[in-house]
Rosetta silent file (secondary structure, phi, psi, omega in degrees, C-alpha in Angstrom):
SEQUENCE: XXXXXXXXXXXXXXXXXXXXXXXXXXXXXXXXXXXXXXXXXXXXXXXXXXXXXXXXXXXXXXXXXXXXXXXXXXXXXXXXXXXXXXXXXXXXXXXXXXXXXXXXXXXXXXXXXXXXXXXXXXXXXXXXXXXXXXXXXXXXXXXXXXXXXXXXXXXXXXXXXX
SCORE:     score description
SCORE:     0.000 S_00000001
   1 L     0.000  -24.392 -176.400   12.542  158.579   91.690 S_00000001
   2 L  -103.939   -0.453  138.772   14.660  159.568   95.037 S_00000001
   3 L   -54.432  -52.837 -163.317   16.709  156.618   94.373 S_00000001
   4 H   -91.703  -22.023  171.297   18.243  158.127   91.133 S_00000001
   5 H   -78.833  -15.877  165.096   18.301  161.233   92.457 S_00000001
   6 H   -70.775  -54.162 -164.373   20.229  160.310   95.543 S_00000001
   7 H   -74.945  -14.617  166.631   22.716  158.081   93.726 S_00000001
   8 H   -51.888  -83.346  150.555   22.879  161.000   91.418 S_00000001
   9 H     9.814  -83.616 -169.152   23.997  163.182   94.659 S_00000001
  10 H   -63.139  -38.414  159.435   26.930  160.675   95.488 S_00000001
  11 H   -41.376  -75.756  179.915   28.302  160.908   92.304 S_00000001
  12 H   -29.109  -74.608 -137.186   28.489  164.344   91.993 S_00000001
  13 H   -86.184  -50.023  176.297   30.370  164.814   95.376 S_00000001
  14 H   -34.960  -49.255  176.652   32.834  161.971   94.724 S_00000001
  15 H   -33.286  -60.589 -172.612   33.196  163.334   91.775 S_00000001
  16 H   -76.417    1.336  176.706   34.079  166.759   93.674 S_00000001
  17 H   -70.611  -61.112 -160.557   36.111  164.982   96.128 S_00000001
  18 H   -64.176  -62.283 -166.266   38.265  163.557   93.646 S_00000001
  19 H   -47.039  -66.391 -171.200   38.701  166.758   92.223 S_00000001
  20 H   -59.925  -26.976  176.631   39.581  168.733   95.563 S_00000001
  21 H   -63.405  -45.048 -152.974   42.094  165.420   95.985 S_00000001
  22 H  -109.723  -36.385  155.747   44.106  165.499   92.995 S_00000001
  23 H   -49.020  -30.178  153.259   44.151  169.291   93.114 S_00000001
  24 H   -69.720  -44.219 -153.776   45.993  168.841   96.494 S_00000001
  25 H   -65.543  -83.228  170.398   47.958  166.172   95.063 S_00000001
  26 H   -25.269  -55.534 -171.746   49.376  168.900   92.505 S_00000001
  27 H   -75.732  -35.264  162.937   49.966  171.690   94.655 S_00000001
  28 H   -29.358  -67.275 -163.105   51.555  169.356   96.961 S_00000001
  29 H   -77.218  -40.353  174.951   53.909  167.983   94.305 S_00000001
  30 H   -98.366   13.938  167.963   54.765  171.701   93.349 S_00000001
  31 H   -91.168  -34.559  175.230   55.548  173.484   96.537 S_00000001
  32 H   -66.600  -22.665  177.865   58.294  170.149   96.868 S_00000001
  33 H   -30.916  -70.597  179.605   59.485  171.181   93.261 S_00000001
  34 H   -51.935  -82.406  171.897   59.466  174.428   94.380 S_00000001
  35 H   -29.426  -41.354  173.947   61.102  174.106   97.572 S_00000001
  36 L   -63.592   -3.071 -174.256   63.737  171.152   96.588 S_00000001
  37 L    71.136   57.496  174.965   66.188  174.261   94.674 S_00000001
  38 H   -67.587    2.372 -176.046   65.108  173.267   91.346 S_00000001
  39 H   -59.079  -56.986  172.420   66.637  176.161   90.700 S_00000001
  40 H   -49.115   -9.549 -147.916   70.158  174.869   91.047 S_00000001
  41 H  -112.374    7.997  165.394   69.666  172.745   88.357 S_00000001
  42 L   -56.576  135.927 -174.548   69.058  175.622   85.358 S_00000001
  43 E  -125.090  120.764 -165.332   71.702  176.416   83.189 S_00000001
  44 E   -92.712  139.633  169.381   71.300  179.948   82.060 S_00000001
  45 E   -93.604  121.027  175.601   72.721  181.211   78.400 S_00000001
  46 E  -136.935  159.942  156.237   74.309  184.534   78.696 S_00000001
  47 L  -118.401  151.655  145.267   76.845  186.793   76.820 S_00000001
  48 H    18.052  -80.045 -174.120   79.402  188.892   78.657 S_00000001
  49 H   -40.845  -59.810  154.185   77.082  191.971   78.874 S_00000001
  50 H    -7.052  -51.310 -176.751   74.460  189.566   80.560 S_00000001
  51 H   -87.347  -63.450 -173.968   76.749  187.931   83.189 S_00000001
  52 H   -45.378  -39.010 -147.168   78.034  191.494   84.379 S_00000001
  53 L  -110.481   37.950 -179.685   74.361  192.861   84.274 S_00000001
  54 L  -137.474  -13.752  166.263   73.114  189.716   87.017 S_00000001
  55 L    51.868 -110.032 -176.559   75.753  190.456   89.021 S_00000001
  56 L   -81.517  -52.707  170.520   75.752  188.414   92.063 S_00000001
  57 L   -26.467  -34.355 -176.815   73.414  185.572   90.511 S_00000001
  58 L   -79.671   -7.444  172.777   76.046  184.868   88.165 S_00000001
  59 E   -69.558  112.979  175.785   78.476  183.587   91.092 S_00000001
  60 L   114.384  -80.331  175.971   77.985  179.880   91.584 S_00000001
  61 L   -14.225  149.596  164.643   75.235  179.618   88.945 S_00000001
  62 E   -93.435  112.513 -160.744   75.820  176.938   85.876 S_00000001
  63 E  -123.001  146.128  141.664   76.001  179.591   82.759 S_00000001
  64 E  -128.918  100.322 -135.506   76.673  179.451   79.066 S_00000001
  65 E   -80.018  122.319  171.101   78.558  181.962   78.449 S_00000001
  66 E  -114.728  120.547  179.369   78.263  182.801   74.247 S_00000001
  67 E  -167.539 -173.007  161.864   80.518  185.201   72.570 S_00000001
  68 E   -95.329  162.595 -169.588   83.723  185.610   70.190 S_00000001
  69 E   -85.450  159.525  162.535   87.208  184.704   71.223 S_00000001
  70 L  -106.571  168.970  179.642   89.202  188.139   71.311 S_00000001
  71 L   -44.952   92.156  152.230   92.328  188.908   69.347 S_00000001
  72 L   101.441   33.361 -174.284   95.312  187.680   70.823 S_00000001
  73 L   -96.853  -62.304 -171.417   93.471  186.693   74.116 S_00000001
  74 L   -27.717   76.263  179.037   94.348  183.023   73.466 S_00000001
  75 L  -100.288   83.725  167.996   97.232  181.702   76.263 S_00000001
  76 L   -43.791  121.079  171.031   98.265  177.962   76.353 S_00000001
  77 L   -95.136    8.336 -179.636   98.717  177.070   79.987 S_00000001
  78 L   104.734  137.979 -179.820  100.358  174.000   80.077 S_00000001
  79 L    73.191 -134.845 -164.839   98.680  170.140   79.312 S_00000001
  80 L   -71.560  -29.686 -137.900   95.275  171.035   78.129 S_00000001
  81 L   -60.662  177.740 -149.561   94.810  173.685   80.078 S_00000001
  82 E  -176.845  138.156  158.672   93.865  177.118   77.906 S_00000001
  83 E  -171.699  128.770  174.828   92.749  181.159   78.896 S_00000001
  84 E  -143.549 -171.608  176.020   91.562  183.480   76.605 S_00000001
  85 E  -110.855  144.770  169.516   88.555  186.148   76.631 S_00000001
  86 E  -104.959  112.741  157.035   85.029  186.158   75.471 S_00000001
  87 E   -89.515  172.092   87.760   83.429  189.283   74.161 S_00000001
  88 L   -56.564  168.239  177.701   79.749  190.914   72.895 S_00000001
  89 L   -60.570   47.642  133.952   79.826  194.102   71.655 S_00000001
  90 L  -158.790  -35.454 -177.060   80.709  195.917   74.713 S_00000001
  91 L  -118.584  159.075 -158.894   82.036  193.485   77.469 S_00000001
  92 E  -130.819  139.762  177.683   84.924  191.141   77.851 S_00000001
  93 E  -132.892  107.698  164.204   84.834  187.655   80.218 S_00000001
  94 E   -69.411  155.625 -171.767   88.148  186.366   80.664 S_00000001
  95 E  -145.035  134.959 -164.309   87.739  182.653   80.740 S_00000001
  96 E  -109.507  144.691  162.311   89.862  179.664   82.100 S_00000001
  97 E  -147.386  149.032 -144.511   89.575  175.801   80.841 S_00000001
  98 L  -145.072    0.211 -175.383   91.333  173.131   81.687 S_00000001
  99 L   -89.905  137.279  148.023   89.171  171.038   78.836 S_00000001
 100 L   -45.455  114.596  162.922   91.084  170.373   75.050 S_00000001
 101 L   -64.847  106.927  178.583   90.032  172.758   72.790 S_00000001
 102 L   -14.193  153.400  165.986   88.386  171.799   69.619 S_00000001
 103 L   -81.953    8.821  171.494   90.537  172.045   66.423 S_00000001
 104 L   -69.194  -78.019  154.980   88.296  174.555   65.315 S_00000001
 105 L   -13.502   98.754  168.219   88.774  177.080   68.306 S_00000001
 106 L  -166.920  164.674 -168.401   90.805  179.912   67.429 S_00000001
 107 L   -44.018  136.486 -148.013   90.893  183.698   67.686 S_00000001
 108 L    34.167   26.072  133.522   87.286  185.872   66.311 S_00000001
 109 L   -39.802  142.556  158.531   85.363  182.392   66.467 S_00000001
 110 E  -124.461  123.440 -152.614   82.292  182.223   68.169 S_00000001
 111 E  -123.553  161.834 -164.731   82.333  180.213   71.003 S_00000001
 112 E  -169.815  109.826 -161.157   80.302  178.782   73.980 S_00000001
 113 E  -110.875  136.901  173.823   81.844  178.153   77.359 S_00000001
 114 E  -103.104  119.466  171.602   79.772  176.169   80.216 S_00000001
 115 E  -160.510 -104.818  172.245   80.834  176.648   83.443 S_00000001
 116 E  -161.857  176.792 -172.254   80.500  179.091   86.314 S_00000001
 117 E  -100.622  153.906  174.869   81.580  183.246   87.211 S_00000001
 118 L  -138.100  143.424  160.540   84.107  182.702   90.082 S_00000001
 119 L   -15.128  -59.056  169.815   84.913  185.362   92.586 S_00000001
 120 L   -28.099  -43.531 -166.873   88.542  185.583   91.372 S_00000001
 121 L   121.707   16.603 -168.631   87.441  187.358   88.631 S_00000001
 122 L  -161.599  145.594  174.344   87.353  185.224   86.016 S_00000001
 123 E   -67.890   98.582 -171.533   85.186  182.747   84.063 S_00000001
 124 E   -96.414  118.694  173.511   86.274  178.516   84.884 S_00000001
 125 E   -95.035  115.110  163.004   84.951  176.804   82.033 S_00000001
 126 E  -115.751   42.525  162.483   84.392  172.864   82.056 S_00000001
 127 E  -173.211  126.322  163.770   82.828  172.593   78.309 S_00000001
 128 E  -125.657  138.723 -176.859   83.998  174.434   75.287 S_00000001
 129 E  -136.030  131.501  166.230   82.199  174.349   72.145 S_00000001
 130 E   -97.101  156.554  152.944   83.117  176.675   68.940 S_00000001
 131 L  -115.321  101.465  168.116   80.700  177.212   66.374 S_00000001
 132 L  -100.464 -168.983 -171.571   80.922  176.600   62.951 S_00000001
 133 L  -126.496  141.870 -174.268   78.816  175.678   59.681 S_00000001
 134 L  -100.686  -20.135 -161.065   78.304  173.169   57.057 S_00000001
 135 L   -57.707  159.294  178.673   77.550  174.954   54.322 S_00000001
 136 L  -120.708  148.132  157.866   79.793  174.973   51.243 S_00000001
 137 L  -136.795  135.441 -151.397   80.693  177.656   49.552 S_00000001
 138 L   -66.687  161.593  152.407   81.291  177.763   45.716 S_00000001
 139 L   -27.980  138.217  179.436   84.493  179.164   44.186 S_00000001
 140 L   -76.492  172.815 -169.962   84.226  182.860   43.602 S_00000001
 141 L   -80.936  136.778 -165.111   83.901  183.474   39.842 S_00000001
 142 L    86.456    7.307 -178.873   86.696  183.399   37.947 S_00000001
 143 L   -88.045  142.049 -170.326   88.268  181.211   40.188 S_00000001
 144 L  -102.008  119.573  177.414   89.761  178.122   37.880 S_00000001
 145 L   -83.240  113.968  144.819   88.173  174.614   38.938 S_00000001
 146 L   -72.125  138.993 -155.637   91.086  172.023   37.956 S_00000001
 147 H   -66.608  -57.087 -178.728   89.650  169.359   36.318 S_00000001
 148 H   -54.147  -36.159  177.398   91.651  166.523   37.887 S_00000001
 149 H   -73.559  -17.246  170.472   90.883  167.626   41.415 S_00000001
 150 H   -67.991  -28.604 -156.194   87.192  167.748   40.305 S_00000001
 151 H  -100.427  -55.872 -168.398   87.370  164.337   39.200 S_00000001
 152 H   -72.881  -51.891 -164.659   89.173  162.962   42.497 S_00000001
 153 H   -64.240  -46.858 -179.549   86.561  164.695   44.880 S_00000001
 154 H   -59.545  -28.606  166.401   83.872  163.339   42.716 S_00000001
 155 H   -49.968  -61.973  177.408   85.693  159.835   42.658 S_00000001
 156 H   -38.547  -43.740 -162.756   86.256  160.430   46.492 S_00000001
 157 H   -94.259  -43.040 -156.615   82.135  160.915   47.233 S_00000001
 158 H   -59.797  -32.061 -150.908   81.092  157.915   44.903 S_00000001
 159 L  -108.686    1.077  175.060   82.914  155.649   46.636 S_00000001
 160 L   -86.989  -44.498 -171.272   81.964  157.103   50.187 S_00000001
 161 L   -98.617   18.289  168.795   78.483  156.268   48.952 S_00000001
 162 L  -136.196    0.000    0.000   78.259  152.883   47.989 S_00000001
């Protein structure tokens, strides 16, 4: 009987060895995590209000900055190059890109720029994305469907689809 209860014993504490082992193992692996600046590698979604109300965090940081284009903000800079403003309901981010703007991208759009806050004063963007929608929407009522252009789009998708 004090056989199986000894080899009982050594189980157990391997057992708890293993345990206290791989639980170091872990903590191990997340103080280097910690410690390596995984931090740097976060890309934080903000609007306007957001980036002003982080202040120094937002210098340097990789952000994606979401908002509408403003009115008449929009300035071709020569080549690709592009600066206009991003708003929310209370704050304005002027924003520089040097990226080709979608053919989408135009004034009260809502847009989403990735880049960084720069001292200067201004947002340098190296991604621009607008956002738009698929949805169709039908003719308002009373609008008159001509039949031959009904006939061509419907021609148009048949023949897309086989």
């Amino acid at each position: 009987m004090t056989e199986v209860r000894t080899e009982s014993g050594r189980m157990r504490r391997r057992t708890r060895w293993f345990m206290v082992g791989a639980f170091a193992v872990a903590a191990i692996a997340f103080a280097v995590i910690a410690a390596s600046g995984i931090n740097k590698n976060l890309v934080y979604y903000w609007t306007p209000s957001d980036l002003y109300a982080n202040g120094d965090k937002a210098y340097g940081a990789t952000i994606r900055l979401g908002g509408m284009v403003s009115k008449g903000s929009i300035r071709k800079l020569g080549g690709s190059a592009v600066e206009f403003d991003v708003k929310d309901h209370t704050r304005v981010v002027h924003v520089k890109t040097s990226t080709v703007p979608p053919q989408m991208f135009r004034e009260n759009i809502g847009v989403v720029v990735e880049g960084t806050m720069l001292k200067d004063g201004y947002f340098q963007s190296n991604r621009l994305m607008v956002s738009h929608n698929n949805e169709y929407k039908a003719p308002e009522k009373g609008h008159p469907v001509d039949r031959r252009e009904l006939e061509r789009m419907m021609k148009s998708v048949e023949q897309g689809n086989t």
